[in-house]
N, C-alpha and C positions, 0 to 999 in steps of 0.2 A: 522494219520495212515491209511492203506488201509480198506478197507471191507475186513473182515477176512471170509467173506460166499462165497467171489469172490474162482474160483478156481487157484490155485499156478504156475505157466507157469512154473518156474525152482524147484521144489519140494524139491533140496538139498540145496539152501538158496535162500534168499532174493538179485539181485543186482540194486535195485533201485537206491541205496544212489553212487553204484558206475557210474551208467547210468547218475544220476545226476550232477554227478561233468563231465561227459566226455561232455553230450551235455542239460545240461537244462542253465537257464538263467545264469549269474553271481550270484545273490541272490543266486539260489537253490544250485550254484554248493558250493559256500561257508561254508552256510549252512552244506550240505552233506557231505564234507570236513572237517569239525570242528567235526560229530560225529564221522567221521574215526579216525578222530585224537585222539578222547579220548579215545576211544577204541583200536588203536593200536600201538600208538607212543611209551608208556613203552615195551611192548615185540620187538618192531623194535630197541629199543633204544638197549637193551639187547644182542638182535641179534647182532647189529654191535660191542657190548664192546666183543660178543663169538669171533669178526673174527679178533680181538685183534689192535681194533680203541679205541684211546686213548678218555678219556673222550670228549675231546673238540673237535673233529674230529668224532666223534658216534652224536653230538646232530647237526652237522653241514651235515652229511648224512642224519640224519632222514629227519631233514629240508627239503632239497632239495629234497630229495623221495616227500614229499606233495608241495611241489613247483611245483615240475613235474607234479603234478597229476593235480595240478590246471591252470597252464599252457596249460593242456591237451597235453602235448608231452607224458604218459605214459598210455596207456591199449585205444589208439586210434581205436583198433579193439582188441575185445576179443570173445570167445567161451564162451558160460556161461552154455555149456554143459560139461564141462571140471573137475569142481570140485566146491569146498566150494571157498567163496569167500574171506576168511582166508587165505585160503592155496593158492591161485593166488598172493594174496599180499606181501607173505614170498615168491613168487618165483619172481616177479619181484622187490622185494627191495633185495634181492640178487642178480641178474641180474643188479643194477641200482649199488649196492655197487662193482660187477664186473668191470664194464664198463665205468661207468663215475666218480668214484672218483681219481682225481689227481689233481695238483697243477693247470693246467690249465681249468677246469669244476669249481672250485673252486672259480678263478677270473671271470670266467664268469657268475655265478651264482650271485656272486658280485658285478656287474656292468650292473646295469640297468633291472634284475631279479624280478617279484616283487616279492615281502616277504610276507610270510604267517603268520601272529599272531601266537603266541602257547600261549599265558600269564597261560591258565588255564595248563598248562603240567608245570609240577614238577620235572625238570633236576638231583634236587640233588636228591631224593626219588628213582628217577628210579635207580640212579647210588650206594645207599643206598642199594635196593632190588640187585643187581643185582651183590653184593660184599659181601653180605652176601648169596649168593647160591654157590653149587657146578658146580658153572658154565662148569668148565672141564670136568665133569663126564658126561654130557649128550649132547646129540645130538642140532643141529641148530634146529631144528624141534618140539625137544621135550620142549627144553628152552620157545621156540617161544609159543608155548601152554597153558605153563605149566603162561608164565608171561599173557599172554592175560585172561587167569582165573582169577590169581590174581590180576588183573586190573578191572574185572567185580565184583568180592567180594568186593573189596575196596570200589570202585564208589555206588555199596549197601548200604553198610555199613554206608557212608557218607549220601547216601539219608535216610537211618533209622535214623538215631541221628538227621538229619535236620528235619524229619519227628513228631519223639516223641517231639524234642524243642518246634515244632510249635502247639501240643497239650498240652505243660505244662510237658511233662513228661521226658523232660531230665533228673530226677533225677534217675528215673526206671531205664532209658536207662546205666545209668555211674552204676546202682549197678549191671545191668545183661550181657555188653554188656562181661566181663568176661567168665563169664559163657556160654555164647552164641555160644563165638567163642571155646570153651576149652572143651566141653562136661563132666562139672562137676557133678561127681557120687551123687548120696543123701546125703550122710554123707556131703560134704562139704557146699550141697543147704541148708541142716539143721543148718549145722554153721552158714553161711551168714544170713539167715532167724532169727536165737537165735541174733545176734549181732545188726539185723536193725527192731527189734522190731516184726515179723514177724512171722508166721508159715511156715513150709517146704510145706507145702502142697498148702499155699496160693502161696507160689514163684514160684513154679513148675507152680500152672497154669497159671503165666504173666508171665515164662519164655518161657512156651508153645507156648503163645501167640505172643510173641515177636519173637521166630523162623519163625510162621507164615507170620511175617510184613515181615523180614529179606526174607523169600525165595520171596516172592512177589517183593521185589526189587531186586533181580536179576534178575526175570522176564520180567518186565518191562527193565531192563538193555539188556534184550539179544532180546526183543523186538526193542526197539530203534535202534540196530544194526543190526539186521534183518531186520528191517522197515517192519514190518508185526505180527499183533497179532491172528496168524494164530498159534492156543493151539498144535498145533502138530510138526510144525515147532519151537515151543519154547521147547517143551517136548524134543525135538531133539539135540537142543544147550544145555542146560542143563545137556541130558548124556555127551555132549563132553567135559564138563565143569569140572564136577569133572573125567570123565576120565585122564583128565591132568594131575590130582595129583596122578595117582595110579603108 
């Protein structure tokens, strides 16, 4: 990560990870590529099932969108006074879903293209999430947000349970991780607490505690995609984050 005392050149995000992939080595741009990917392939996936791409023709766009990118045929010159680098990416995978998908982009992509790994992307999940929303009722824009949040919760989430496993306390984790997500009143912390040998009071504070870990890894989450642990620029991503869901 950078020096976070360095001062911020673009103050409304971070575009290293994308400078990386347009012009640093192979390594970096890979690299750089794989975190874009984690971070935004479910809300791209999303996007293309809103512009009514059948499943197998939505994960064969996204593809190609990060194929471009690695390629370096897309954002070969960009302004990066322009906006968040969130919202450049939902304009030109819109743009790239305008323009180059058809039967012929398709075989060419096909033949002799290189291919980007995705192993760690989750095709059914995305298409799980993405069929359980009211996808009709909201905007390209608003979907796009709303999944890229719940892509950063998750990837959390995952890093908490891997986290508490690797201290022994997987078992805390599966009695609270409930609770965590549900914001369960007293009466029912008191149940769980009567039934796993416990006091209300003792749970409350390792449930406390456990919120603590939890928001920390989405921090670190929105850091990594930022590429900068620069506390104000993450204070930033963070409003935007549950903004999404209001």
């Amino acid at each position: 990560m950078p020096d976070s005392s360095k001062p911020c050149i673009f103050p409304v995000t971070r575009w290293t990870l994308l400078n990386r992939v347009r012009a640093g080595t192979e390594a970096e741009a890979r690299a750089a590529l794989e975190t874009l990917c984690c971070a935004y392939w479910p809300p791209l996936y999303c996007v293309a099932r809103q512009k009514k791409f059948s499943q197998h023709d939505a994960q064969d766009t996204v593809q190609g969108f990060f194929e471009s990118l690695l390629r370096r045929e897309t954002f070969t010159t960009v302004d990066e006074t322009l906006g968040k680098l969130r919202t450049l990416l939902l304009r030109a995978f819109d743009n790239y879903c305008n323009q180059q998908w058809n039967k012929a982009n398709r075989q060419k992509r096909g033949s002799g293209a290189e291919h980007v790994e995705l192993g760690h992307i989750d095709s059914d999940k995305a298409e799980q999430r993405f069929l359980k929303t009211s996808a009709d009722s909201l905007s390209i824009e608003a979907l796009y947000n709303r999944e890229w949040a719940q892509s950063v919760l998750e990837r959390s989430l995952e890093a908490l349970r891997a986290d508490y496993a690797s201290r022994g306390w997987l078992e805390r984790y599966e009695l609270l991780v409930g609770s965590l997500l549900q914001q369960d009143d007293k009466a029912s912390l008191e149940h769980l607490a009567k039934s796993n040998n416990t006091t209300g009071a003792a749970l409350r504070v390792t449930l406390h505690r456990m919120r603590g870990h939890y928001r920390e890894k989405i921090e670190r989450e929105l850091a990594t995609t930022l590429d900068t642990d620069d506390p104000k620029e993450i204070r930033e991503e963070m409003a935007e984050l549950f903004k999404a869901f209001s």
